[in-house]
N, C-alpha and C positions, 0 to 999 in steps of 0.2 A: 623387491621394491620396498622403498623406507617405507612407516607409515609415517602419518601426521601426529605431533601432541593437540592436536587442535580438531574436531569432532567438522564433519563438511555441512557447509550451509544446508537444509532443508529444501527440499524441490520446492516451486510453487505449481502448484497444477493451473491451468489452462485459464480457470479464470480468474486466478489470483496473478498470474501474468499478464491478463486481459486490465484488471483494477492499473496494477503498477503503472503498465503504460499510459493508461487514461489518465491516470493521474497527473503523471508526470507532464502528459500534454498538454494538459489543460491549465499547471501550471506555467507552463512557459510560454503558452500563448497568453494568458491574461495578464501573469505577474503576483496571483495568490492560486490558492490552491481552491478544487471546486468544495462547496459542501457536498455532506451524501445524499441529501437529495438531486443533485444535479449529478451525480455518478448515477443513481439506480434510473432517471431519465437517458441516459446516454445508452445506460447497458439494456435497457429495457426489462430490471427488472426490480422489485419494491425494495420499498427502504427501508424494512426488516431484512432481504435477504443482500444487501449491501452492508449493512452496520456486521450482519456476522461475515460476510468475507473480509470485512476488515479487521474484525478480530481475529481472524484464521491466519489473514496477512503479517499483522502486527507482530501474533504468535510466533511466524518464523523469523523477523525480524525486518521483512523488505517497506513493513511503513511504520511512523506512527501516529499517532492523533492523542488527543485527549477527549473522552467521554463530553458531554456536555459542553462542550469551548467550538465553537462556532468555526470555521473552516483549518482546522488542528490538524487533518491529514495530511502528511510529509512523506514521500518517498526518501527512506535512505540509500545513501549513496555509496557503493562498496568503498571508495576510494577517500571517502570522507569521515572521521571519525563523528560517532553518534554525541551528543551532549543530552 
C-alpha cells in the first residue's frame, strides 16, 4: 500500500466533533457565527472549558477564531482552501 507525502488530518474526539457541528449549525442558521459564550450555553458547559476545546479544535486545524475578536470562530472547510 503507497504511503502518503502528506501526514493524515488528526482525529477530533467526541466533543470537538460535537463544537464543529454546533458551530457550523449555528452558523447557517443565523448567518454569523455563535460567540463562545453561546456555544458553552448550548453544550452545557463553561466558558473556560469551551475557549480550551477551541484551542484543542484550532490545534488540529477543523476551526478558527481569533483571541479577543468577537464572534471569529470559523469552521474550516476540507474542500475550501484556508486564508
Amino acid at each position: 500500500m503507497p504511503t502518503s507525502p502528506f501526514p493524515a488530518p488528526p482525529l477530533l474526539s467526541v466533543r470537538q466533533a460535537q463544537l464543529v457541528r454546533l458551530v457550523e449549525a449555528m452558523t447557517d442558521q443565523r448567518g454569523y457565527p455563535p460567540s463562545l459564550r453561546e456555544v458553552a450555553l448550548e453544550m452545557g458547559v463553561s466558558f473556560g472549558r469551551v475557549a480550551q476545546l477551541v484551542r484543542s479544535t484550532a490545534a488540529k486545524g477543523a476551526v478558527t477564531y481569533a483571541p479577543g475578536v468577537a464572534r471569529s470562530l470559523r469552521v474550516v472547510k476540507a474542500d475550501r482552501p484556508r486564508r
